[in-house]
C-alpha positions in Angstrom: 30.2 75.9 -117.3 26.9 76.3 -118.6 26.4 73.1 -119.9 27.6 71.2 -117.0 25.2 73.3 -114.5 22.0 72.1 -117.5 23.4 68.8 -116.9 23.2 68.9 -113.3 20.3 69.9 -112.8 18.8 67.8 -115.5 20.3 64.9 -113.0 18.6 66.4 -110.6 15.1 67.0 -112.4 15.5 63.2 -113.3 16.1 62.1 -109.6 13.1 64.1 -108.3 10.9 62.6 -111.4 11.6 59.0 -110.1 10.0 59.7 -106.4 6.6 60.6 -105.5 6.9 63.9 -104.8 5.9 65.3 -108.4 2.7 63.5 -108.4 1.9 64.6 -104.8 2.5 68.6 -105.3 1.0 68.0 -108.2 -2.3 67.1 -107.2 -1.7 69.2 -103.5 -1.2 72.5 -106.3 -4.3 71.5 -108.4 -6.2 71.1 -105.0 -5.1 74.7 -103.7 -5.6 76.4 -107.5 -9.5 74.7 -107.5 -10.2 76.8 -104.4 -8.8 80.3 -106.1 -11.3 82.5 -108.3 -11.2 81.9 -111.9 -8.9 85.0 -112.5 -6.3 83.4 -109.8 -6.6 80.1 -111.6 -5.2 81.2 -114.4 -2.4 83.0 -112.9 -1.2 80.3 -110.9 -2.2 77.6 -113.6 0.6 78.9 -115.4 1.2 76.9 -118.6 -1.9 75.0 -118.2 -3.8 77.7 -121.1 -1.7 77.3 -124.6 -2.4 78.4 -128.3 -1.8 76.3 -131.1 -0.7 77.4 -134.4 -1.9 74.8 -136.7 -0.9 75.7 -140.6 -2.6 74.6 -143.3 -3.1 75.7 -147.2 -5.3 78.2 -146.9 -4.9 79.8 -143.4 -3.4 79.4 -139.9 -5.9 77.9 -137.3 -5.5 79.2 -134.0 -6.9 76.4 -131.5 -7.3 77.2 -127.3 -6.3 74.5 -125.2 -7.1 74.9 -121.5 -7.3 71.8 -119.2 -6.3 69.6 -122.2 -9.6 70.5 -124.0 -9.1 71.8 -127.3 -11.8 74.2 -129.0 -11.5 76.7 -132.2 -10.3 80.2 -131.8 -10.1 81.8 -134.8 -7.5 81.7 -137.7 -5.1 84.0 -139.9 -5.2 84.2 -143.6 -2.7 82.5 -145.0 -2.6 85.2 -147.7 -1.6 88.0 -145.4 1.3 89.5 -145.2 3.5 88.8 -142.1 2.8 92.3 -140.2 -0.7 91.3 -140.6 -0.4 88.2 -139.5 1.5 89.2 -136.3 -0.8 91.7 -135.4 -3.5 89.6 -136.0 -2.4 87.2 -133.6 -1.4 90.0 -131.2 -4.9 91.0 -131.2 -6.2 87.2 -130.7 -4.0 86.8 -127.6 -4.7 89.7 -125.6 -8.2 88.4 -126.0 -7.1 86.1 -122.7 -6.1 87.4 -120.0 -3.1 85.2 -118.7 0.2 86.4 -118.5 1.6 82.7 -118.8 -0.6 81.9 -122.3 2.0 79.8 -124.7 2.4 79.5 -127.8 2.7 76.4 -129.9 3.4 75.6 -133.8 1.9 72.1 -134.2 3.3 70.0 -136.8 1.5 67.0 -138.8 2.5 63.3 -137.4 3.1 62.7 -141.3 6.2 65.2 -140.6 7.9 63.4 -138.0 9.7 60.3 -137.1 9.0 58.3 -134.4 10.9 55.7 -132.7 10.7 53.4 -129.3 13.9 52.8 -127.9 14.4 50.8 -125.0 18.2 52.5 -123.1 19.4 51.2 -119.6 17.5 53.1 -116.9 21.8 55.1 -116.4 21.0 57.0 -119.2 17.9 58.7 -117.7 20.3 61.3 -116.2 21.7 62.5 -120.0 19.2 61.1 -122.4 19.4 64.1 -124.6 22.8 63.0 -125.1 22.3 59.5 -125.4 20.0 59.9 -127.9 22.2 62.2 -129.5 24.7 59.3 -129.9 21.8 56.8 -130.9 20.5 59.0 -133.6 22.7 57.9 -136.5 21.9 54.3 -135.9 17.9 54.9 -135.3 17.0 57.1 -137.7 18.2 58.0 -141.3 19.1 61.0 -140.6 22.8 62.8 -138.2 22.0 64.7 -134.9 22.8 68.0 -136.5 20.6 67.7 -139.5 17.4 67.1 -137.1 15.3 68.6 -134.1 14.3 66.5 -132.1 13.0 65.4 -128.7 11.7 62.3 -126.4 9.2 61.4 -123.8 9.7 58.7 -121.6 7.0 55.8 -121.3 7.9 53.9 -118.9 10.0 52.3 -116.3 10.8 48.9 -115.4 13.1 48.6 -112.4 13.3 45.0 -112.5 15.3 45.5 -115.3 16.3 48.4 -114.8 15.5 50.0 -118.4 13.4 52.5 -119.8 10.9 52.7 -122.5 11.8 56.7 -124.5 9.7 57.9 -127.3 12.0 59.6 -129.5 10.3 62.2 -131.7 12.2 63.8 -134.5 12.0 66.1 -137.7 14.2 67.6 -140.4 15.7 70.5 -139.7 14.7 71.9 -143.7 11.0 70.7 -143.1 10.5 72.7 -139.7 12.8 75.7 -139.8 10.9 76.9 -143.3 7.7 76.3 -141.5 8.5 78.3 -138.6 9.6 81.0 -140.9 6.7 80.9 -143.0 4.5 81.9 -140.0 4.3 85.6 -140.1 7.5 85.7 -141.0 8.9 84.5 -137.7 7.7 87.7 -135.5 5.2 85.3 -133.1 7.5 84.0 -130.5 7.0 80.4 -130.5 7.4 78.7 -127.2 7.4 75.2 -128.6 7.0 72.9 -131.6 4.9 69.6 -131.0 3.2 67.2 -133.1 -0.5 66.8 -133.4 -2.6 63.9 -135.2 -4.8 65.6 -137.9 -8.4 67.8 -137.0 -9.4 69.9 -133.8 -9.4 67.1 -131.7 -6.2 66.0 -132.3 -4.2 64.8 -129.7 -0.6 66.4 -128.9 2.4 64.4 -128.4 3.7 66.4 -125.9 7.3 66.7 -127.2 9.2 70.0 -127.7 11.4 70.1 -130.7 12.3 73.6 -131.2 15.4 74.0 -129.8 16.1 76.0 -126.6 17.7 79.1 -127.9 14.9 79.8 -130.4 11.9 79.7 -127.5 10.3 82.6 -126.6 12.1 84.1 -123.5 9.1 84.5 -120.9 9.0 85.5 -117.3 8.3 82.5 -115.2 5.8 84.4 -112.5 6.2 81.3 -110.3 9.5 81.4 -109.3 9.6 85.0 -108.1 5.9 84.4 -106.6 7.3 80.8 -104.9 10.1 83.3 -103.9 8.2 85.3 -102.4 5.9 83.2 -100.6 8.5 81.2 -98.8 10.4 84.3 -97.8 7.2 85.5 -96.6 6.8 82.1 -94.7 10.2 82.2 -93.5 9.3 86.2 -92.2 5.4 84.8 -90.8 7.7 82.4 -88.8 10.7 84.6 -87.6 7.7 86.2 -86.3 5.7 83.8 -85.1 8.7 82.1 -82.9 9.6 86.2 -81.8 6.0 86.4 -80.7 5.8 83.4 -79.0 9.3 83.8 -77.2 7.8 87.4 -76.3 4.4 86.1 -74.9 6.4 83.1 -72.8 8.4 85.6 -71.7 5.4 88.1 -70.8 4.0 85.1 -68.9 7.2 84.1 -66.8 7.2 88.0 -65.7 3.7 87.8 -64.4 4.1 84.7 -62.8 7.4 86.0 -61.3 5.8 89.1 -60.4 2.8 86.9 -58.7 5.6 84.6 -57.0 7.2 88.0 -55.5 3.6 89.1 -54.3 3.2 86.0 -53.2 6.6 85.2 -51.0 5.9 89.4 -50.2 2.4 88.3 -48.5 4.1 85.4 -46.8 6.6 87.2 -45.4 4.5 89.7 -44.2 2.1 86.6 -42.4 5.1 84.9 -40.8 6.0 88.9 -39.6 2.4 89.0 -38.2 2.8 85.6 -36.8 6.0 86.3 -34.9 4.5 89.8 -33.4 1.8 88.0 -32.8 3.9 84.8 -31.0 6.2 87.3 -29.3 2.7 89.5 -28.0 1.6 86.6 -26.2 4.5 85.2 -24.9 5.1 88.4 -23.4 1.3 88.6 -22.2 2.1 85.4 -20.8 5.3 86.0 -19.3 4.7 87.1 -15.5 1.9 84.5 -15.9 4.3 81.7 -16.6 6.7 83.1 -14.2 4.6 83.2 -11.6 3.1 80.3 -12.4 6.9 78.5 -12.8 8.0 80.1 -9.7 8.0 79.7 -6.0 4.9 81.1 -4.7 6.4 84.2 -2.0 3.7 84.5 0.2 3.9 80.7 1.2 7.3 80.6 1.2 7.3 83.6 3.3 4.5 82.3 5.9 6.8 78.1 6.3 10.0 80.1 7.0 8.5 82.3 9.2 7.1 79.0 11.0 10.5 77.2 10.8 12.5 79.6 11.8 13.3 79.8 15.7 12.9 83.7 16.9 16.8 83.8 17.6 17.0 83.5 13.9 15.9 86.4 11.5 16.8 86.8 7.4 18.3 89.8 6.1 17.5 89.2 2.7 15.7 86.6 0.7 16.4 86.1 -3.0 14.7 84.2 -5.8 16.5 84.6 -8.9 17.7 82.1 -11.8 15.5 79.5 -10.3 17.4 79.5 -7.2 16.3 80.9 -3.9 19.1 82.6 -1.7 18.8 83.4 2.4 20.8 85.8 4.1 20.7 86.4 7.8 22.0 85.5 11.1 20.9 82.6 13.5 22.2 81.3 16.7 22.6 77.9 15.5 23.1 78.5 11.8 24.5 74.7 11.0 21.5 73.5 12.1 19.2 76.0 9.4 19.9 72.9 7.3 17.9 70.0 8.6 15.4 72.2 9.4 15.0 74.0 5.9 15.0 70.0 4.3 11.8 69.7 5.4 10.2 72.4 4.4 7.6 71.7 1.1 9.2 74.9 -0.9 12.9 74.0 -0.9 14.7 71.5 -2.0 18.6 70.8 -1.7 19.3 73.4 0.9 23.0 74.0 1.5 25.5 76.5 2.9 27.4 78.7 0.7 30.5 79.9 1.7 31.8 80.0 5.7 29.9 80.8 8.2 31.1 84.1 10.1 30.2 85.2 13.9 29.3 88.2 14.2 30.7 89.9 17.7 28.3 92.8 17.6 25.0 90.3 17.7 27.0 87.3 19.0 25.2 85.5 15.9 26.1 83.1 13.0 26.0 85.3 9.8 25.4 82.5 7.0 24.2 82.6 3.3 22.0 79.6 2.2 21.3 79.0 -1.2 18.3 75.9 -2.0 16.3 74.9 -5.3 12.2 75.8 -5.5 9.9 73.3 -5.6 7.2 72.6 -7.5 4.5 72.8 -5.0 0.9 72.9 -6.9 -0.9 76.1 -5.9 -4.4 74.4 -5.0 -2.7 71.8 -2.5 -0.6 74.9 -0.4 -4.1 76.7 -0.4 -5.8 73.3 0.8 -3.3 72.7 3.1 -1.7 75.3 4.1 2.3 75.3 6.0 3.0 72.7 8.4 1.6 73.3 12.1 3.4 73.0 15.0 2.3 69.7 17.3 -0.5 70.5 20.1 1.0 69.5 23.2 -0.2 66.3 25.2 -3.2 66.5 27.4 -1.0 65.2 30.3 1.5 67.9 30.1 -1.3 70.2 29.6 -2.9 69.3 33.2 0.9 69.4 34.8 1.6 72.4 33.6 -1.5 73.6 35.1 -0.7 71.8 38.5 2.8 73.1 38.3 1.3 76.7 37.6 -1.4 76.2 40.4 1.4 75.4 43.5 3.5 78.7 42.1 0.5 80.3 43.0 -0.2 79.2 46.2 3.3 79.3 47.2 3.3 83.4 46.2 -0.2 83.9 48.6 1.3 82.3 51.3 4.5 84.0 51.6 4.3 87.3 53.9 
């Protein structure tokens, strides 16, 4: 089960290695790390500080590599015993103060066997295996009887093959070595090959084998952990705030909209008081102004009506104008209330009843007002009744003058 989930996510590791994301973290990290204090560096440089253990016949050099620069650190006699060698180095390590240091045995390129093998670009995904398989016909030497390890070059996707360094060394020439070194107590993180003197350059293989590394706490995980939970917490929160401050900001502006529609309400209130205050301030204006004016209606049936004729009641109501009375000649109230300026349509209602105690018509007209202007019935005033001719004038006189004389000369 194991060894399919290494398999996996070697597949996996491979896939990611063929796009550009490595490079790009990569150089995003180193740009993040460059702004951190030199103490924070470190921590988050991780693997980037490394001591190498570099036997030789006389003592152990212990080189510092940090940034790929390689400078002396000290060494450990060769003629010590183990327990004096381990705490020797014990002592040289806590000199640095980074959790992450590693620690690597570096082996003389006279030691190790390399090859250049060019494999189909498939076998990227299990090349440990594939080279497994290869070893016998590569080298001089069975998979079991070696350690070893590979780099790859380079890539050529036209062809779709793969340039692999393969890097490998006796198991009797490295396991005595390792042993040799304090007597195995230093915890060896990895094996590598380096050309001879302090500058040497590293090959960048591993080839001690995975159960023999030293079992370290990866601080980047946990702290990668940690930071994207406490991304994913910083954004819970920061959605939850900004759901809480929309919702803040639809309250007030509901709460402003309620004021608001309040306020209206109370102007249209004001507005309708204020409407229905003068409209009923200008009621009996209108109504008096809409309506038949009394007085001249009054004074023109008073001039149109004959004296045998008198009203009983007089009623203006519902834009209609009712008369009530009695009249010797009451058909004839008709013709001569058409021609008066107030009424218009005049008409009898109901039957006309004689009345044996007056020996009078009792009738009820009913007519419509008109709409006489005020300023023309004060200008003109009701109709007059015709002056009489100047001839009838002087005969009544005669005729009044002989009823005279005829009364003086009677005895």
């Amino acid at each position: 089960m194991k060894e399919a989930l290494d398999r996996q996510l070697a597949r996996l590791r491979t896939r990611l290695a063929k796009t550009p994301l490595p490079r790009f973290f990569s150089w995003w990290g180193s740009e993040l790390v460059a702004c951190l204090p030199p103490r924070w560096r470190r921590i988050f440089s991780g693997n980037s500080e490394t001591l190498l253990l570099q036997p030789t016949d006389e003592a152990i050099l212990v080189l510092r590599e940090h940034e790929k620069e390689i400078s002396g650190f000290g060494q450990i006699a060769a003629s010590a015993s183990a327990e004096e060698q381990a705490a020797e180095f014990r002592s040289m390590r806590a000199r640095i103060e980074n959790p992450g240091l590693r620690t690597v045995l570096c082996v003389p390129e006279s030691r190790a066997l390399t090859r250049v093998l060019t494999l189909p670009a498939a076998a990227e995904d299990n090349l440990r295996q594939v080279l497994g398989f290869e070893m016998d016909r590569q080298t001089p030497f069975k998979a079991d009887q070696v350690h070893f390890d590979s780099r790859i070059v380079s890539r050529d996707p036209a062809t779709r093959s793969l340039r692999v360094e393969l890097t490998v060394i006796p198991r009797g020439v490295l396991d005595p070595q390792i042993a040799a070194i304090a007597g195995g107590a230093i915890e060896l993180d990895g094996v590598d090959v380096r050309s001879e003197g302090v500058d040497g350059v590293r090959r960048g293989v591993n080839l001690l084998p995975p159960e023999r590394r030293a079992r370290r706490r990866d601080m980047r995980l946990p702290l990668n952990l940690g930071l994207a939970a406490l991304i994913l917490i910083l954004l819970v929160f920061n959605m939850s705030e900004s759901l809480h401050n929309r919702a803040l900001a639809v309250e007030t502006m509901q709460a402003e909209v309620d004021k608001a529609a309040v306020a209206a309400r109370d102007v249209l209130a004001l507005k309708k008081t204020l409407q229905d205050s003068i409209n009923g301030a200008n009621f009996l204006a209108e109504r008096k102004r809409n309506g038949p004016l009394l007085i001249a209606l009054l004074d023109d049936l008073a001039f149109r009506l004959d004296d045998d004729t008198y009203l009983e009641r007089l009623s203006v109501e519902n834009n209609q104008i009712q008369l009530q009375g009695q009249a010797k000649n009451a058909a004839g109230l008709i013709s001569v209330l058409t021609a008066s300026p107030f009424l218009a349509n005049p008409k009898l209602e109901g039957q006309i009843q004689p009345d044996p105690r007056t020996g009078k018509d009792r009738f009820t007209i009913v007519a419509e007002p008109k709409d006489v202007p005020v300023d023309q019935i004060i200008a003109h005033g009701p109709a007059k009744p015709a002056e009489p001719a100047a001839d009838d004038v002087k005969t009544e006189k005669a005729q009044q003058g002989d009823a005279r004389e005829a009364s003086d000369g009677a005895p």
